[in-house]
N, C-alpha and C positions, 0 to 999 in steps of 0.2 A: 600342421601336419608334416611328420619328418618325412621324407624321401624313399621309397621302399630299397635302393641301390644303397644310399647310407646307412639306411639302418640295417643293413645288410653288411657292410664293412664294420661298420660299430658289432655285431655280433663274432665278425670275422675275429676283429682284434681281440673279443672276451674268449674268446676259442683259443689264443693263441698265448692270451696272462693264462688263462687255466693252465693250460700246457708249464707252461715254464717254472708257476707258482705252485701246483704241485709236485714237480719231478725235482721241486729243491728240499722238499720234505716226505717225500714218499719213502725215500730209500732210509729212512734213518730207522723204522722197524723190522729193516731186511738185514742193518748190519752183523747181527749174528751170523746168519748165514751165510751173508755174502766169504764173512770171514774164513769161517769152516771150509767153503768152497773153495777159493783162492788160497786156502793155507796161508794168513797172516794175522795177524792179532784182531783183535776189536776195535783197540785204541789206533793203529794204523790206518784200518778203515774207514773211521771216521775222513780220510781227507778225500773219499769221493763224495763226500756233503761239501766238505770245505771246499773244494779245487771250482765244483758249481758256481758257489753264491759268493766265489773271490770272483771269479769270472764276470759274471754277470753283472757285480758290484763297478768292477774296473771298466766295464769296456763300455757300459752304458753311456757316461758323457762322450764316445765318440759318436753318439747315435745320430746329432747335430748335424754334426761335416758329412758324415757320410751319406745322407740323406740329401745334400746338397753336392756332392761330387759325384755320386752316383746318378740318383733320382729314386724318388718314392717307391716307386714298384718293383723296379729290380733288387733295392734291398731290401724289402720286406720278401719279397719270391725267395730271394737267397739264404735271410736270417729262416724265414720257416723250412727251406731244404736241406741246409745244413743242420739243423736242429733234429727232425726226422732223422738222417741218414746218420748221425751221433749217436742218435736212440739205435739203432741197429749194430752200431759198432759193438756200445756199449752191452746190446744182451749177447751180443757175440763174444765178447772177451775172456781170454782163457788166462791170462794175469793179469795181477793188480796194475801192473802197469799199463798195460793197454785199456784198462776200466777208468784208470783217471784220465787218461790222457782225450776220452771219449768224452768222459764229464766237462773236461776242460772247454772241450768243443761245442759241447751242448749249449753251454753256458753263452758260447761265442755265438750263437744262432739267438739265445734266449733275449741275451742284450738288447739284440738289433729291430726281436719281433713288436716287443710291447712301445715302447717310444715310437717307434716309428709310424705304426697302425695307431696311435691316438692322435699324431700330427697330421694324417692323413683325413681322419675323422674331423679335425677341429676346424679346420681349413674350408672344408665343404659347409660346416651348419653354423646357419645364422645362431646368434647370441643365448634367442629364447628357444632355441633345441637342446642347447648344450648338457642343459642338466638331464633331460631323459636319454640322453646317447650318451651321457656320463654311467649313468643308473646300467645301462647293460654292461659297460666294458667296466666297471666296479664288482658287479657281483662273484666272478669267479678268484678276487682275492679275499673275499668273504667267504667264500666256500671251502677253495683248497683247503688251506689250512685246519677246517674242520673236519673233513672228509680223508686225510692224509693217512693217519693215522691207523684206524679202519680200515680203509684199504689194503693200504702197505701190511696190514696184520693179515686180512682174510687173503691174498695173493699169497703171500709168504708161508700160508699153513698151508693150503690146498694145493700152491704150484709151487711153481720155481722162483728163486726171484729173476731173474732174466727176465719175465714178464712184468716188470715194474717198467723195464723200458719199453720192450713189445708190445704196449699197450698205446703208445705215441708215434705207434708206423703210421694206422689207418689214419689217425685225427691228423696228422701230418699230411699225409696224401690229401684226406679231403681238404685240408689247411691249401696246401698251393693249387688244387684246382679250385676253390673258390677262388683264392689271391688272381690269376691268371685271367679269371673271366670277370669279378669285381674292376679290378684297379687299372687305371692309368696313371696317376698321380704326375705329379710336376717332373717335368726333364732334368735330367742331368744339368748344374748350372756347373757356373767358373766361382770353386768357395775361394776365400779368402787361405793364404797358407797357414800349414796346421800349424797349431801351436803346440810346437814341440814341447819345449819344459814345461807346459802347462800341464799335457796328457802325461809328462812321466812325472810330475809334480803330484798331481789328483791321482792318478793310476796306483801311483807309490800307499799311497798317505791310502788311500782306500782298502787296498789289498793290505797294509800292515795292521791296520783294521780292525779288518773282518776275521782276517787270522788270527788276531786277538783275543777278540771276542770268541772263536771259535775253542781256543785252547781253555778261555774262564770259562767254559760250559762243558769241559768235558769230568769226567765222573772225580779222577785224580789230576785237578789243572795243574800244570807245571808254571805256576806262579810268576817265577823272576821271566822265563822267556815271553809269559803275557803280559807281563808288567810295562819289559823292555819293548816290544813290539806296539804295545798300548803308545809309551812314549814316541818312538819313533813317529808311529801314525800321529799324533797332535805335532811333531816339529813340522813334520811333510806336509800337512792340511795348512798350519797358518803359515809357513813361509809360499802354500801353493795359494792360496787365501791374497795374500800380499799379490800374487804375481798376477794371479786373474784380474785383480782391479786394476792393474798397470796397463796391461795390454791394449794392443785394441782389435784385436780379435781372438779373445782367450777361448778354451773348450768349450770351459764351462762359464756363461756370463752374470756373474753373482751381481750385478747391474740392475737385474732386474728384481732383486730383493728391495729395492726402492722402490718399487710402488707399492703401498701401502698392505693394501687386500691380498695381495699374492706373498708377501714376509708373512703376514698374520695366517693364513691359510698356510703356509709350509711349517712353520711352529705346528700350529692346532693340528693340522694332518700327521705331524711325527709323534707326536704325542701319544695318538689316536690310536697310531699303527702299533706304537709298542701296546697297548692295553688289548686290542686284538688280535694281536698275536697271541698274547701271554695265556689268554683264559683258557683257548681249546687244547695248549701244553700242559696247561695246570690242572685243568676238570679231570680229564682218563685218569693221570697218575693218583689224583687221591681216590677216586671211585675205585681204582685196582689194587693198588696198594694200601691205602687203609683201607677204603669201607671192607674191599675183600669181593669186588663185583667181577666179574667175569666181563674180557673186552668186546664182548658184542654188546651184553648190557652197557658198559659205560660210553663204547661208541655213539649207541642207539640212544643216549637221552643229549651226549655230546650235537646229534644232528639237527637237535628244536632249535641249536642257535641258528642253521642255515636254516630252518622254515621260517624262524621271525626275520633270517635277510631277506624272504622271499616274500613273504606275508605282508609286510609293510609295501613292498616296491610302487601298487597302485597310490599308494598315499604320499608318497614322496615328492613329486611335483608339485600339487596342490597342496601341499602344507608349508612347501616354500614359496608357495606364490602368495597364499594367504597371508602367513605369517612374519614374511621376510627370514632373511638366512638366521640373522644375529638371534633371534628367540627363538628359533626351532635347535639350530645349532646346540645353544646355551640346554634346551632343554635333554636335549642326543647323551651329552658331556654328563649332564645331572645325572640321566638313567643310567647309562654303561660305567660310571660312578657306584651307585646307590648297589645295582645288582651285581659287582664286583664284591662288592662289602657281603651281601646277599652269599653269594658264592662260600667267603671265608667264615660263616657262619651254620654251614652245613653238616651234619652228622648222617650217619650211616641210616638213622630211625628217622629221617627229613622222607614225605611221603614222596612216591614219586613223581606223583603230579605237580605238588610245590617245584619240583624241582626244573621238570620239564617246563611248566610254566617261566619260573627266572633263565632258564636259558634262551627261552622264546623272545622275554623282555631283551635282553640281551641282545640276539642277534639282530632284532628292532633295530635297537641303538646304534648298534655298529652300523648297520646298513643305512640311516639316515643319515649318521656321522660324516661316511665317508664320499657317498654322494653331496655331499652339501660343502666340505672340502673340496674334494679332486673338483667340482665344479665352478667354485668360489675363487679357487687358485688365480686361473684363467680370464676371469670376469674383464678385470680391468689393465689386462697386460695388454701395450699394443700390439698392433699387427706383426711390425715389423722382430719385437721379441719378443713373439710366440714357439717359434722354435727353441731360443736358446731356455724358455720359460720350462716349458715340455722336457727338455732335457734332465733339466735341476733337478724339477717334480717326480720324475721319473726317478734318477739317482737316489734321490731320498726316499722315495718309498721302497725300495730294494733294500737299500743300508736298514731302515729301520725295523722292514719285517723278519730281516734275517736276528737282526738286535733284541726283538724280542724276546726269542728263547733265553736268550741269552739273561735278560734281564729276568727274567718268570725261573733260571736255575738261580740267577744270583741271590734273590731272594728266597725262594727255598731254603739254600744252606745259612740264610740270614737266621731262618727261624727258627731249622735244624740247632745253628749256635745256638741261640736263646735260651731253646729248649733245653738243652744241657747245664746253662747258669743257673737255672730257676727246677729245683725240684717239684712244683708243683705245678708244673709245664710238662706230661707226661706224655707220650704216646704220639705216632707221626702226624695226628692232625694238627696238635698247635704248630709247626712245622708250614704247613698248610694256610694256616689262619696268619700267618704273620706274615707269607711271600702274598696272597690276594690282598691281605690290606695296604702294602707297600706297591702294588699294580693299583689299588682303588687311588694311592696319592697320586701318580701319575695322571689317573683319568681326574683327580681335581686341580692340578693344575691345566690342565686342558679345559678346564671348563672357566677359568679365570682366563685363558685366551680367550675362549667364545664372546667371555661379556667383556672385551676389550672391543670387538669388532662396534664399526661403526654401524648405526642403526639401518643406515641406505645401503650397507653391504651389498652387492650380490643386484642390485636394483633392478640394472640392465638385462640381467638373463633372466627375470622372470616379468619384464613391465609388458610383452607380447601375452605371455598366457593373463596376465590381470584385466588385460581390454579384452581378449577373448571368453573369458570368463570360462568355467571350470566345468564343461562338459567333455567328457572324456573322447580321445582319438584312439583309432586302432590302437594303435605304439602303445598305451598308457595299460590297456586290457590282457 
């Protein structure tokens, strides 16, 4: 039986990824407008996407120290205040410049909310809670992303966009009055000194990045400067790579990639992340642009993946207790596999029910994927790095959701070439059929991690519900 006060923070925090993990994809159907409004191009616009998810990308490994110089609760209070009062900047701004420099900020709040409200979380629940207090604070990066889109389209016709931020006052306010009445979390300690070239080492190498990636995703990418920035980012990572393992109190403690279950869980979860990212970018555009559907239809069948995130969730425990992580896992990997392939074999004359059904399957998959990850991670990191573990975890799944898109345009224009060599490759669906089956290799290489994991994976966080046996608690309901 979880705690009703934890599981009560554990919602806080799912409150507070939603927040962060749609306001990094929301705005990208408003860029038209925003443009027109602001008087600046399109392709400039784009850097209040980018200025976000550099942000939040960089600042995350400080989420460690500052959790330990500050204390729990004053920086989760503050990451969610600043975050709120950025959102207000930002619908207030009357130039691009003061729009990014708001997003900058946003981003600076976004960092601090989600790491820190899972450290919070992990700290307080024995072993065998973990995975259901995983299960809530996972589901909203299963969602935004599918819901983003949608959104950011129906705001953008009927209002303004200014209400893409305005919509993050309220859930903000109620954000810090929950945080104020929930937390106390641990005091302020004495950390250890920052590691300076560490954070401009990683800081660097991240932010060069993510800008990178952001430039190969744009419509007409400016190649040599993604290419060059691409470089940069791997000289800055392995010589920062080199400098964490030296230290002995680096940002980021990549130390903890040594125990075994938590390396194999941060592969299999990035893996993971790019495959669910990629489908709900990739699904709208061919439903609008080829079949020729109208974006509430293509929205409205895009959402079956978030009812199978939700439809499964009572099953999820008890199919890892039952079955152990490594065969449920392995089986996650098969399906969100099989129905990617599913996906790249779709035509306009596919019924709709088939259709809504594979995206059901779908969102299944992801949602037991990633629970059975982000909870796996953890299992057997000790005590004492579980912090620096949290952090990593954290970083990675930020880089890689962002990465996603990135990957689901790269192959698009894979297919698009193709399609131009081969005259009998006609029309923008092989286009289509070529970027889902290059996301289906991704989810089988992820699925050759799964059946790498050892059989007793994960043993400890579920050996409590196995002697209790499988009658369901509130929490599960």
């Amino acid at each position: 039986m979880i705690e009703k006060r934890l599981r009560n923070i554990a919602l806080l925090v799912a409150a507070c990824f939603f927040m962060e993990l749609l306001d990094g994809t929301i705005v990208i159907t408003a860029i038209p407008k925003i443009s027109t409004s602001l008087g600046v191009s399109p392709g400039t616009t784009g850097l209040v996407v980018t200025a976000y998810l550099v942000t939040v990308a960089v600042l995350i490994p400080l989420s460690s120290w500052m959790t330990v110089r500050y204390g729990y609760r004053w920086v989760l209070l503050s990451a969610i205040a600043v975050f709120t009062a950025a959102s207000l900047g930002a619908a207030m701004s009357q130039s691009f410049g003061e729009l990014v420099a708001m997003r900058v900020l946003q981003g600076a709040g976004g960092a601090m909310m989600v790491p820190v409200g899972r450290m919070i979380v992990f700290e307080r629940a024995a072993k065998s809670q973990v995975m259901r207090l995983m299960s809530y604070i996972v589901w909203p990066a299963l969602l935004a992303p599918v819901i983003a889109p949608l959104a950011g389209g129906v705001i953008t016709t009927y209002a303004s966009w200014r209400w893409l931020f305005l919509i993050n006052i309220p859930l903000g306010i109620a954000g810090v009055i929950c945080a104020w009445r929930l937390l106390d979390g641990k005091p302020a300690e004495s950390p250890p000194r920052l590691d300076l070239a560490g954070v401009l080492l990683t800081c660097g190498g991240l932010a060069a990045l993510t800008y990178a990636a952001h430039l190969a995703s744009e419509a007409h990418a400016p190649w040599l400067p993604a290419a060059t920035l691409g470089l940069a980012s791997v000289v800055l990572l392995a010589i920062a790579t080199r400098h964490l393992l030296r230290t002995s109190a680096p940002v980021l403690d990549l130390r903890t990639l040594r125990v075994r279950t938590f390396a194999n869980a941060m592969v299999g979860s990035s893996l993971i992340w790019l495959v669910i990212g990629a489908i709900p970018f990739l699904l709208p555009l061919l439903f609008q642009t080829v079949f020729g559907w109208s974006p509430i239809k293509s929205g409205a069948l895009v959402l079956f993946v978030f009812v199978g995130n939700i439809a499964i969730k009572p099953l999820t425990t008890p199919m890892y207790s039952s079955y152990g992580f490594r065969r449920v896992l392995l089986a996650a990997a098969v399906c969100l596999t099989l129905t990617t392939v599913g996906c790249a074999l779709l035509t306009a004359r596919t019924p709709l029910v088939a259709i809504a059904l594979l995206a059901l399957v779908s969102g299944a998959a992801r949602s037991v994927s990633m629970t059975g990850y982000s909870t796996l991670a953890l299992s057997d990191v000790p005590p004492a790095q579980m912090r620096a573990a949290n952090a990593l975890t954290s970083t990675a799944q930020q880089l890689f959701t962002g990465l996603a898109v990135v990957l689901a345009t790269l192959a698009l224009r894979l297919g698009t070439a193709i399609g131009r060599l081969d005259s009998a490759a006609h029309g923008g669906k092989f286009a289509y059929l070529i970027a889902f089956l290059a996301i289906a290799v991704v989810g089988a290489i992820a699925t050759t991690v799964a059946f790498r994991l050892h059989p007793s994976a994960g043993a400890v966080l579920t050996a409590d519900a196995s002697v209790t046996g499988s009658q369901p608690t509130p929490e599960t309901n």
